[in-house]
N, CA and C atoms as a LAMMPS dump frame, in Angstrom:
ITEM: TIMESTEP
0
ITEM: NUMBER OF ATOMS
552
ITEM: BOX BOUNDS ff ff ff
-5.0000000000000000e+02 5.0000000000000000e+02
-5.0000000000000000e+02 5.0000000000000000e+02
-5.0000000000000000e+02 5.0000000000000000e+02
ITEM: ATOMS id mol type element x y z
1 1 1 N 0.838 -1.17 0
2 1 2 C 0 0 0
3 1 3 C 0.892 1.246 0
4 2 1 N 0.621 2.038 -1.196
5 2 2 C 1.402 3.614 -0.998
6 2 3 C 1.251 4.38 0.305
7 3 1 N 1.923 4.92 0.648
8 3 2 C 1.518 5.831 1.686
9 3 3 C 1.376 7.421 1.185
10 4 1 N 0.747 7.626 1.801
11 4 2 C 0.71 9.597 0.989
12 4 3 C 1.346 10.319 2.161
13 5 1 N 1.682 11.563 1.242
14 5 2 C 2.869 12.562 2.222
15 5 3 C 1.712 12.986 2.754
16 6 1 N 1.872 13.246 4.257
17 6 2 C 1.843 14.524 4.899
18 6 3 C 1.294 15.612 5.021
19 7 1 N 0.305 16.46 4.774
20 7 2 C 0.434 17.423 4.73
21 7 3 C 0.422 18.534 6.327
22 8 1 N 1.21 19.087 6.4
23 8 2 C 0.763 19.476 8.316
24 8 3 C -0.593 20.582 8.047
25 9 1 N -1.474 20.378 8.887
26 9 2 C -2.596 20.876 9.11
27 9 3 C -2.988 22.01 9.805
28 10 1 N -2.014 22.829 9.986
29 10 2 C -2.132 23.893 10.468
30 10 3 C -2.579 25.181 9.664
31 11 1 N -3.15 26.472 10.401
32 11 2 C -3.382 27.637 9.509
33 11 3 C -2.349 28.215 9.218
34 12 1 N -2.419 28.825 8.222
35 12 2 C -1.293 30.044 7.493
36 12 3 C -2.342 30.826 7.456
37 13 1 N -1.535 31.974 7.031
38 13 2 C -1.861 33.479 6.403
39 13 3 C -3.061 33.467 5.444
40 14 1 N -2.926 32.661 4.79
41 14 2 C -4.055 32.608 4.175
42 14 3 C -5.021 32.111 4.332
43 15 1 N -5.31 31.284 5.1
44 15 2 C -6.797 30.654 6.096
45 15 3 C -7.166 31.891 7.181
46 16 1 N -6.502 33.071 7.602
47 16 2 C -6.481 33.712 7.913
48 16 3 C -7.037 34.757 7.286
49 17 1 N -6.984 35.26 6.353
50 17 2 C -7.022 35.682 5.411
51 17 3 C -8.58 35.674 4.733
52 18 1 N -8.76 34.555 4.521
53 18 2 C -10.095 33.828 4.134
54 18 3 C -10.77 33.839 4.754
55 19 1 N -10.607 33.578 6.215
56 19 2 C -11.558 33.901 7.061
57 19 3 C -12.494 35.394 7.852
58 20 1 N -11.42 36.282 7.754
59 20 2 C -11.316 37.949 7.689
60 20 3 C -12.104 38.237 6.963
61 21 1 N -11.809 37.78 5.413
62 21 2 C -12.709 38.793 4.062
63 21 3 C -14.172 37.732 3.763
64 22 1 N -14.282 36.662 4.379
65 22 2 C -15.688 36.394 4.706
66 22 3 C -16.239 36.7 5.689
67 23 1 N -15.817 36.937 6.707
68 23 2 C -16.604 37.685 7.917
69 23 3 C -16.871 39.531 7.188
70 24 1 N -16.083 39.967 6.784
71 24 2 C -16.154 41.065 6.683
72 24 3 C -17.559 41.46 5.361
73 25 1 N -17.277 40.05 4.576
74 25 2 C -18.12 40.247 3.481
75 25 3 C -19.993 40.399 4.358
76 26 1 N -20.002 39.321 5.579
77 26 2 C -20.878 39.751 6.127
78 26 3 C -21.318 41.166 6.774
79 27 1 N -20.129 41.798 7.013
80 27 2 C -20.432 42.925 7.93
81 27 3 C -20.656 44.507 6.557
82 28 1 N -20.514 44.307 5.636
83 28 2 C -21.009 44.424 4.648
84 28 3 C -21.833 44.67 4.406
85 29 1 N -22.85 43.666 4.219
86 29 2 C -24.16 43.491 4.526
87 29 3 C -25.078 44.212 5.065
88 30 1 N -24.286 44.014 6.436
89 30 2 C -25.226 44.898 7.801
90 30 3 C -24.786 46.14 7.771
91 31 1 N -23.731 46.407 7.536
92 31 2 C -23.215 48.228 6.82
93 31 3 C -23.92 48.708 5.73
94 32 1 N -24.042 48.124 5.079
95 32 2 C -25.016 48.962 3.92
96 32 3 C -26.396 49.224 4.218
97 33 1 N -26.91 48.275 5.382
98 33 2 C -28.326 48.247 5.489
99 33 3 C -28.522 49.794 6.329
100 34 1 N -27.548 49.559 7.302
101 34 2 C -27.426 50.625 8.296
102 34 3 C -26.585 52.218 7.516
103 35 1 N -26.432 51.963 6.617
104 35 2 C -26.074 53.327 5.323
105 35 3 C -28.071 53.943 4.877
106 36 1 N -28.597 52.586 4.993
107 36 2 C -29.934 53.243 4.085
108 36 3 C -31.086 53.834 4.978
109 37 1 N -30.31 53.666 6.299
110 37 2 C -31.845 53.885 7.295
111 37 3 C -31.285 55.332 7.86
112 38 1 N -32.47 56.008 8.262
113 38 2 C -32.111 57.67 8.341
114 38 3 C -31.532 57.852 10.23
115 39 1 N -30.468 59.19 9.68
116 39 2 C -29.42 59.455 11.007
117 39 3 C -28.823 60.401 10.354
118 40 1 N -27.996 60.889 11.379
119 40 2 C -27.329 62.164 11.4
120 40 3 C -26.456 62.033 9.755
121 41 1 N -25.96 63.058 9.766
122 41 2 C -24.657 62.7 8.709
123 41 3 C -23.601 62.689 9.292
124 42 1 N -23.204 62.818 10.847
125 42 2 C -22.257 62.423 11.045
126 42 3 C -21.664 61.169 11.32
127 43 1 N -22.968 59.927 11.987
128 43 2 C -23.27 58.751 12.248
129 43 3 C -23.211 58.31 11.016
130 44 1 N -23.865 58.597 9.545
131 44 2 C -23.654 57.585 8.301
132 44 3 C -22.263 57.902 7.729
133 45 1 N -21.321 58.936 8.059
134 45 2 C -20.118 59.112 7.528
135 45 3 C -19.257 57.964 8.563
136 46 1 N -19.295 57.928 9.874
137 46 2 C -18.896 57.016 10.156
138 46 3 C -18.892 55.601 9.764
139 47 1 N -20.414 55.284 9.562
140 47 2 C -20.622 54.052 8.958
141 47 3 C -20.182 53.962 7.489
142 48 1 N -19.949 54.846 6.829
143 48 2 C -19.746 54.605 5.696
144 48 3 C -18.076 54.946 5.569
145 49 1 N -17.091 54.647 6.341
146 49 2 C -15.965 55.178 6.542
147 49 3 C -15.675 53.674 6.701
148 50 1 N -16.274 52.916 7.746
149 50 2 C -16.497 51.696 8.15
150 50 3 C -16.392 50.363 7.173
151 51 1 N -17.21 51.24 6.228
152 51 2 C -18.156 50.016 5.121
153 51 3 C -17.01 50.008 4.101
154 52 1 N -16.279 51.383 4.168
155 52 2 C -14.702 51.523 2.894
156 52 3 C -13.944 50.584 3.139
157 53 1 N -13.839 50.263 4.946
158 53 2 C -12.628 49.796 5.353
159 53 3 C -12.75 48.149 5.489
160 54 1 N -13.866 48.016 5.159
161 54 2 C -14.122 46.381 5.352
162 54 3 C -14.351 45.73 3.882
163 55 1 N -13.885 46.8 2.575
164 55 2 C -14.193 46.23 1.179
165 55 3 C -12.677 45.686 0.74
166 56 1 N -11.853 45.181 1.566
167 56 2 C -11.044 44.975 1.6
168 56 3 C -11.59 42.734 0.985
169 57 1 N -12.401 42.658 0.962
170 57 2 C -12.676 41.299 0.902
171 57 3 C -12.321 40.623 -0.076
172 58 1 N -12.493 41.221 -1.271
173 58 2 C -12.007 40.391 -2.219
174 58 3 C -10.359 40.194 -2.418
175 59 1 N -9.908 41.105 -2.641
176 59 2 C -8.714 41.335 -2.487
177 59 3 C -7.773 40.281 -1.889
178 60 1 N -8.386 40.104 -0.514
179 60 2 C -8.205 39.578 0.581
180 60 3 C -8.51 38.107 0.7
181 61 1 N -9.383 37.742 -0.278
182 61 2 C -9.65 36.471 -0.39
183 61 3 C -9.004 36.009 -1.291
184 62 1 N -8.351 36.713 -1.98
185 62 2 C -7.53 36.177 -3.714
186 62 3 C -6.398 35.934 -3.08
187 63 1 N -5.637 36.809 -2.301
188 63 2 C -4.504 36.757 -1.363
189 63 3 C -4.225 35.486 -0.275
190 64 1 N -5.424 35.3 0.256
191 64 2 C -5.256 34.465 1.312
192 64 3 C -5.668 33.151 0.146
193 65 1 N -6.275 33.021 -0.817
194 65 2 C -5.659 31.318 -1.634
195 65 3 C -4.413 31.57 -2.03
196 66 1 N -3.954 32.434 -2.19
197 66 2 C -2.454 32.916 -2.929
198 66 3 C -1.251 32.255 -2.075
199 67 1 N -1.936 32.411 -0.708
200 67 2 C -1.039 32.425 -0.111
201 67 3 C -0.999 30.428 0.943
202 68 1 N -2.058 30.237 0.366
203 68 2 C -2.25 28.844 1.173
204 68 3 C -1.883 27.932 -0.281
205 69 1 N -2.016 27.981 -1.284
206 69 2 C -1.62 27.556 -3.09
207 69 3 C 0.071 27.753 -2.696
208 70 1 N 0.7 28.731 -2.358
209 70 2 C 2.239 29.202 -2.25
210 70 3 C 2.653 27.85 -0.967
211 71 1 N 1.744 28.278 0.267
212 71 2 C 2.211 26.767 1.097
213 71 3 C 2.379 25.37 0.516
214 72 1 N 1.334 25.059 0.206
215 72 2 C 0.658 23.609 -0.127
216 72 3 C 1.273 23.261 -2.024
217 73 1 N 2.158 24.272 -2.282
218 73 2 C 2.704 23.912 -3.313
219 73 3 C 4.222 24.347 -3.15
220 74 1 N 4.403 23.874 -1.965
221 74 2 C 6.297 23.352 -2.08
222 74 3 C 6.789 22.023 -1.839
223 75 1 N 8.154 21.697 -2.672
224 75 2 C 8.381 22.752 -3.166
225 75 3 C 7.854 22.59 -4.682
226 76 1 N 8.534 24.064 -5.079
227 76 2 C 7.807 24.745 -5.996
228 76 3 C 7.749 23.511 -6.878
229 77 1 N 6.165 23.335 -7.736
230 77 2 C 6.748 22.658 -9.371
231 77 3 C 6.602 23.122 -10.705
232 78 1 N 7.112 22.456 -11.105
233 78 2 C 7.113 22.852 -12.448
234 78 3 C 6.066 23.434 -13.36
235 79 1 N 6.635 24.528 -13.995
236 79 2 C 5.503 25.49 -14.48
237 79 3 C 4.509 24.735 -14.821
238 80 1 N 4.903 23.579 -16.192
239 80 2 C 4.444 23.125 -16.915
240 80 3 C 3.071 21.989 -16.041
241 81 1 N 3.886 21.919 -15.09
242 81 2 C 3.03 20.561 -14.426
243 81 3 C 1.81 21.489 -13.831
244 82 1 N 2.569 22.501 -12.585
245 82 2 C 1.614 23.037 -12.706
246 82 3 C 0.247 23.716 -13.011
247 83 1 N 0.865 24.288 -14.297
248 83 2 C -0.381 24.417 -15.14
249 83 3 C -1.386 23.653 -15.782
250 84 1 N -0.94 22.222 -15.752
251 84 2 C -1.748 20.819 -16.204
252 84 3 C -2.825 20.849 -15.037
253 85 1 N -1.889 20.63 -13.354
254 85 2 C -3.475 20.744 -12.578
255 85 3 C -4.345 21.84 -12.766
256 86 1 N -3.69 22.91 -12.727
257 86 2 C -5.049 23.8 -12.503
258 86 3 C -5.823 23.933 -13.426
259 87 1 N -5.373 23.541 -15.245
260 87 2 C -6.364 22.944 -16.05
261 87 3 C -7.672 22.394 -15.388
262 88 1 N -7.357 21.452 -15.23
263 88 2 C -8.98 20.784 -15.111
264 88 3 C -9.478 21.006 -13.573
265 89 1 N -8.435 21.768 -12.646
266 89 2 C -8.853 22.186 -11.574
267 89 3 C -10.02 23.725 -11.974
268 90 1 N -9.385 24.379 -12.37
269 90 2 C -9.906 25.895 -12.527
270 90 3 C -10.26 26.281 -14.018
271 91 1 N -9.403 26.227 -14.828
272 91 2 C -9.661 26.666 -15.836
273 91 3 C -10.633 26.189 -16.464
274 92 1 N -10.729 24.705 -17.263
275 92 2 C -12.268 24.029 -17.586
276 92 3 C -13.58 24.346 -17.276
277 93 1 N -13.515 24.221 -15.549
278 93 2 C -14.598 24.677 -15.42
279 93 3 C -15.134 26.008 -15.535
280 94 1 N -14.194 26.934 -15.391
281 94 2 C -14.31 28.368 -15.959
282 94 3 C -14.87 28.801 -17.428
283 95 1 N -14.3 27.704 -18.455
284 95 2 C -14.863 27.837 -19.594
285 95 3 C -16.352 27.57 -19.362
286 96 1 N -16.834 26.53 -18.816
287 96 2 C -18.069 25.944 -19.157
288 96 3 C -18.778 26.888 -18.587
289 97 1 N -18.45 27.683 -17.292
290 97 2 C -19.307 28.148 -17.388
291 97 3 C -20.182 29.766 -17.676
292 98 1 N -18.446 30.032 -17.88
293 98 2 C -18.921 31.483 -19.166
294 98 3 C -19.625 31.038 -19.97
295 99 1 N -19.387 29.945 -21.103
296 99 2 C -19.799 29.634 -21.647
297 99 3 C -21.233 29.389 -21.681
298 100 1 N -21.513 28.962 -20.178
299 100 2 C -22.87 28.63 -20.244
300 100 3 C -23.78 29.913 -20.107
301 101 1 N -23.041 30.906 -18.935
302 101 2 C -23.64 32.182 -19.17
303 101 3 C -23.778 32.974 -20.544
304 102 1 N -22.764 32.807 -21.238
305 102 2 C -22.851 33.724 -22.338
306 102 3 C -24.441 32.979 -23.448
307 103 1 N -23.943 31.961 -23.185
308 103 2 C -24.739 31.288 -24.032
309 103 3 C -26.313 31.158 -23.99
310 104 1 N -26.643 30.299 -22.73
311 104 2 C -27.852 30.271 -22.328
312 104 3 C -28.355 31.703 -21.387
313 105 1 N -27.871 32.285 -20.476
314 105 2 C -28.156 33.365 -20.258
315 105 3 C -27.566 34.826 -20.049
316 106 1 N -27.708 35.17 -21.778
317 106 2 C -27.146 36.328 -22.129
318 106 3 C -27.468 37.439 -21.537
319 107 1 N -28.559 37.783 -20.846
320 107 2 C -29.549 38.425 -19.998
321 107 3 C -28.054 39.461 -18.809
322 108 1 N -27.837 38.661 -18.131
323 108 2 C -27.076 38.525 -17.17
324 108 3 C -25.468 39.022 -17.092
325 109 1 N -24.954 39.781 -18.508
326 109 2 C -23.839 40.202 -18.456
327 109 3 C -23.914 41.444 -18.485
328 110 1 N -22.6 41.773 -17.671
329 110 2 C -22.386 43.133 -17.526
330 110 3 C -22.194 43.969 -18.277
331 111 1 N -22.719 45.601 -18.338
332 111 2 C -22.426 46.637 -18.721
333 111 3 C -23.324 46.503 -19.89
334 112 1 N -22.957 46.042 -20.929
335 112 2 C -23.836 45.251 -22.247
336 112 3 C -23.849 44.086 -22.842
337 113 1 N -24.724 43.524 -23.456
338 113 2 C -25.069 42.362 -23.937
339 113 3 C -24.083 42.292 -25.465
340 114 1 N -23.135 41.005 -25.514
341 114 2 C -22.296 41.237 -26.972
342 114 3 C -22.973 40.89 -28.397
343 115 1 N -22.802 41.543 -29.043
344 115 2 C -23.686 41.756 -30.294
345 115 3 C -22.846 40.549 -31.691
346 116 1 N -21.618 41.008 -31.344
347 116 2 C -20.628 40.447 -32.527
348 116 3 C -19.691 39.553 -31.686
349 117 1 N -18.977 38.735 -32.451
350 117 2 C -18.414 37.547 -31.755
351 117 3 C -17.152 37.936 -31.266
352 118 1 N -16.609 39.504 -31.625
353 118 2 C -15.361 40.27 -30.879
354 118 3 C -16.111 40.145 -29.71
355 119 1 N -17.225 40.722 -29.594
356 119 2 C -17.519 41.163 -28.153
357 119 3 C -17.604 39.87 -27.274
358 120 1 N -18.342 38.932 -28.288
359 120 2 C -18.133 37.532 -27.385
360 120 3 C -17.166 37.373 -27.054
361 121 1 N -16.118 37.691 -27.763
362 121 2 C -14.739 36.753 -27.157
363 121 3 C -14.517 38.201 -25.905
364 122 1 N -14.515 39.173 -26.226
365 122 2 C -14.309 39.812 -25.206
366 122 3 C -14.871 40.05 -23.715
367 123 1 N -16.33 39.686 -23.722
368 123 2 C -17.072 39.271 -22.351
369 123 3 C -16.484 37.915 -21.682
370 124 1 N -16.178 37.236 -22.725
371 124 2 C -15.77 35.264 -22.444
372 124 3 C -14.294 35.797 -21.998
373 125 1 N -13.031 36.752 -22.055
374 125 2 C -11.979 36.564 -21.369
375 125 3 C -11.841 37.466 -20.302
376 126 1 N -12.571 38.623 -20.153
377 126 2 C -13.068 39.596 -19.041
378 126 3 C -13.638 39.277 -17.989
379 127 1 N -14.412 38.253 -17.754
380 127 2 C -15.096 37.975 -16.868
381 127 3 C -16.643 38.701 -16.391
382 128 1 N -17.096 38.919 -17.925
383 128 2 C -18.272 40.326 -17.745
384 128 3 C -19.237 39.657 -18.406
385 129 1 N -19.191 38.13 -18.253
386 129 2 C -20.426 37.172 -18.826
387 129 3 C -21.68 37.102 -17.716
388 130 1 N -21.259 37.305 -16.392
389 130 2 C -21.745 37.61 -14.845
390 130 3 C -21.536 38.116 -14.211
391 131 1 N -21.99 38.225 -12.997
392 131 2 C -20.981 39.281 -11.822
393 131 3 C -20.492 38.968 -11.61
394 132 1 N -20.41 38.029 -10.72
395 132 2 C -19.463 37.134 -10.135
396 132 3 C -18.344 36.33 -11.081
397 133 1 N -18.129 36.359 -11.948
398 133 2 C -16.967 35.315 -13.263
399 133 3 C -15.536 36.322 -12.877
400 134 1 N -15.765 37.149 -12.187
401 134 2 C -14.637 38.294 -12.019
402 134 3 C -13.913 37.586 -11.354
403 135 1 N -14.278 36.815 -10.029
404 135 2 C -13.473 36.211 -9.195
405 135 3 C -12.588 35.29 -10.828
406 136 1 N -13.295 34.391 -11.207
407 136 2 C -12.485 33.107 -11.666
408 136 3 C -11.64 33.871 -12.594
409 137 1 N -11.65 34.884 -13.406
410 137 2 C -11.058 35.747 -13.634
411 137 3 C -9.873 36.277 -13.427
412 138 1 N -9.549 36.589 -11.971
413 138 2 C -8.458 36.841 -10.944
414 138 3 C -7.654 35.212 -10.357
415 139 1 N -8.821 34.784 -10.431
416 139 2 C -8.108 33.44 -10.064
417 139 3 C -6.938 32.963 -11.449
418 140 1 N -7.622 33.168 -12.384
419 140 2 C -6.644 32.498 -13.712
420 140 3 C -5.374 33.462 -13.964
421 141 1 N -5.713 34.808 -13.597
422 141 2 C -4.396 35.399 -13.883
423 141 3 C -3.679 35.018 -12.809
424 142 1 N -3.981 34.695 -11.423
425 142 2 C -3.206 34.19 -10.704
426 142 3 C -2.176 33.1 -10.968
427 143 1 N -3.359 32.411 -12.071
428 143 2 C -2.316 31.262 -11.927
429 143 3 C -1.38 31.237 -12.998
430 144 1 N -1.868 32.275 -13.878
431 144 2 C -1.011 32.068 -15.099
432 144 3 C 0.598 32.639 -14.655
433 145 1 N 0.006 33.978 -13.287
434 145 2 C 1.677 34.618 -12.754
435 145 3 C 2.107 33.966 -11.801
436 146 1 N 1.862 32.854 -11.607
437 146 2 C 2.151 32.417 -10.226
438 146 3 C 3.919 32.134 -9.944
439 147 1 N 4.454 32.075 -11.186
440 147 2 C 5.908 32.275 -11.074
441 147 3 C 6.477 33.289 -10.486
442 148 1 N 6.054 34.535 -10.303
443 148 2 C 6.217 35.666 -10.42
444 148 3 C 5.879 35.339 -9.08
445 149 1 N 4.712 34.81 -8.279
446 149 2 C 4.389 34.699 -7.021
447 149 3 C 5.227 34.515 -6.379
448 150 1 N 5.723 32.745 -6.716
449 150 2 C 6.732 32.126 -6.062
450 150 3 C 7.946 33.271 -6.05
451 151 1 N 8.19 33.596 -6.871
452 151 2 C 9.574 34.724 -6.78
453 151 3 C 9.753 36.097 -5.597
454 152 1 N 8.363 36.175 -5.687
455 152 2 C 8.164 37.694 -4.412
456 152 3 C 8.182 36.776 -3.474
457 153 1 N 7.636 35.369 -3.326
458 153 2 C 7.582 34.904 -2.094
459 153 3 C 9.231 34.466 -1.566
460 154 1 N 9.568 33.971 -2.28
461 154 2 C 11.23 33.258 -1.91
462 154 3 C 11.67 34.733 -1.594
463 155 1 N 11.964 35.454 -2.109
464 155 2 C 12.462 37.16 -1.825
465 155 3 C 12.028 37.799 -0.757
466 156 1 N 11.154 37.761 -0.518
467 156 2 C 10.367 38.338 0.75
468 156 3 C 11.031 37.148 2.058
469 157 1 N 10.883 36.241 2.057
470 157 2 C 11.002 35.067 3.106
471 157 3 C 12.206 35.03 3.198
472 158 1 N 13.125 35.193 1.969
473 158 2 C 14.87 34.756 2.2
474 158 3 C 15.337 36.053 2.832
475 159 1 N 14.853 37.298 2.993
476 159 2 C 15.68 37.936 2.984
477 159 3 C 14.496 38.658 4.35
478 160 1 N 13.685 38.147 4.816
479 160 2 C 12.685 38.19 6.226
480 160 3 C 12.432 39.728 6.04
481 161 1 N 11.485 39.994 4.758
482 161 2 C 10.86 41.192 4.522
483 161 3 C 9.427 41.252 4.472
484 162 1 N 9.216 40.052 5.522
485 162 2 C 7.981 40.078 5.153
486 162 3 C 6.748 41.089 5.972
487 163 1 N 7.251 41.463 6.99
488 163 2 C 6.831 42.165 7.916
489 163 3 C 6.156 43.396 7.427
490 164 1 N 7.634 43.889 6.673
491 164 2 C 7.798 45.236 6.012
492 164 3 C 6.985 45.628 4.688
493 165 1 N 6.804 44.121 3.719
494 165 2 C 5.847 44.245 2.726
495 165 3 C 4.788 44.511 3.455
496 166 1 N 4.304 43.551 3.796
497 166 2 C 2.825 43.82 4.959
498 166 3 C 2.232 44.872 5.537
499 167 1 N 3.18 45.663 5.94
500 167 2 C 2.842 47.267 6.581
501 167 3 C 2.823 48.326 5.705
502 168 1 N 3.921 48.411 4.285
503 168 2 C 3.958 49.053 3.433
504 168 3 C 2.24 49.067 2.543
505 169 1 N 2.237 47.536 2.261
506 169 2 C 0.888 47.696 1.502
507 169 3 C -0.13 48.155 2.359
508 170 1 N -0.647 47.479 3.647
509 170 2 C -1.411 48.191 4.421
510 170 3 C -1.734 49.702 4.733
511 171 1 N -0.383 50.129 4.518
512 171 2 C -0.575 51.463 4.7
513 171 3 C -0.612 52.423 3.05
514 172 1 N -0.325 52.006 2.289
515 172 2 C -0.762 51.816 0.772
516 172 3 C -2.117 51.849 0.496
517 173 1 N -2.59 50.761 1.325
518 173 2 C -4.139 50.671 1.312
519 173 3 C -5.071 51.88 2.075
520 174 1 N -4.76 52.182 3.032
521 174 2 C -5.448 52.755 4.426
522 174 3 C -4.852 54.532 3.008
523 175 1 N -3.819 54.862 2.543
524 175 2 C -3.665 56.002 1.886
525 175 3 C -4.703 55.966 1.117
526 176 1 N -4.762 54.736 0.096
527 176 2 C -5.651 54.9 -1.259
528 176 3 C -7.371 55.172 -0.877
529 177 1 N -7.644 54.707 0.155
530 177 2 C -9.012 54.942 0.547
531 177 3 C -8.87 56.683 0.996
532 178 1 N -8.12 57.046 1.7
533 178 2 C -8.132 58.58 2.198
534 178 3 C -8.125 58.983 0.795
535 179 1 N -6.977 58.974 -0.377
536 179 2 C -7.25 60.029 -1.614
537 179 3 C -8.316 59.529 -2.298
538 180 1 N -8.807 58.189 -2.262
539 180 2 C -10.113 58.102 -3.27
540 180 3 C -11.547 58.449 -2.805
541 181 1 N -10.989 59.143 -0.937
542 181 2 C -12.327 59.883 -0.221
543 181 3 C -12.555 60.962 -0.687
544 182 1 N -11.755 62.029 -0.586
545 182 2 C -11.106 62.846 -0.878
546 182 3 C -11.398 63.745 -2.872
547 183 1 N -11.254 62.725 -3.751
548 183 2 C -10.502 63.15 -4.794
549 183 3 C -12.291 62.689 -5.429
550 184 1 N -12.579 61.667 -5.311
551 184 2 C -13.808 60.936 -5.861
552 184 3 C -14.737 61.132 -5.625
């Protein structure tokens, strides 16, 4: 009988991660509800200061598989192989089911409905066949850079910068919400 490796079962950063920008996706929810019911404007600027700082979810959820995919795939393999699993892991089913949106319900894509088969192909690699196709979207460019991943990651870890990325973007982030309060 084979035996199978191992895997240790503990959380990383990115179960962490995942868990944050789904809680938050809930609080969301209850922030917007509490945006529509009447109060001061100083009470809905708060809440809506609130509701900026918790749209951090998606982001946050692309990151935290990024970052549990970066664990659970060392060490690193090969581009090529790589890209064979996530074939029929991610990508396939991604086709089918743009495909199925574009196809059977054209109704349902964003911005506009494609007229000519440019536009088809252009809703089918955008992710604007649904709302939601955006995620699988982000997911595929993920995987197509994921070399590029592994590389910030070995760099960051070999040289114990990881702290410093972390606070830089955070505070990157916490700026871009002040000028896009501000400017927008």
């Amino acid at each position: 009988m084979a035996q199978r490796a191992k895997i240790k079962e503990t959380a990383d950063l990115g179960d962490y991660l995942k868990a944050f920008a789904c809680t938050a996706v809930m609080l969301q929810a209850v922030l917007s509800l509490a945006l529509t019911t009447t109060g001061g404007h100083s009470s809905q600027s708060g809440v809506a200061w609130l509701y900026l700082a918790v749209k951090f979810t998606a982001p946050a959820f692309i990151c935290g598989i990024l970052f549990t995919t970066m664990r659970l795939t060392r060490p690193q393999p090969p581009y090529g192989a790589y890209l064979k699993q996530q074939w029929s892991a991610l990508v396939v089913p991604t086709i089918w089911w743009t495909l199925a949106y574009l196809v059977l319900m054209p109704q349902v894509q964003q911005h506009h409905a494609y007229t000519t088969v440019a536009q088809f192909g252009w809703q089918f690699i955008n992710g604007n066949a649904a709302p939601h196709l955006w995620y699988n979207t982000m997911m595929l460019q993920i995987i197509v850079l994921m070399p590029i991943w592994w590389g910030v990651c070995n760099w960051m870890t070999t040289r114990r910068r990881v702290g410093i990325v972390l606070s830089v973007t955070a505070w990157l982030y916490v700026g871009w919400l002040v000028v896009a309060d501000r400017v927008i």
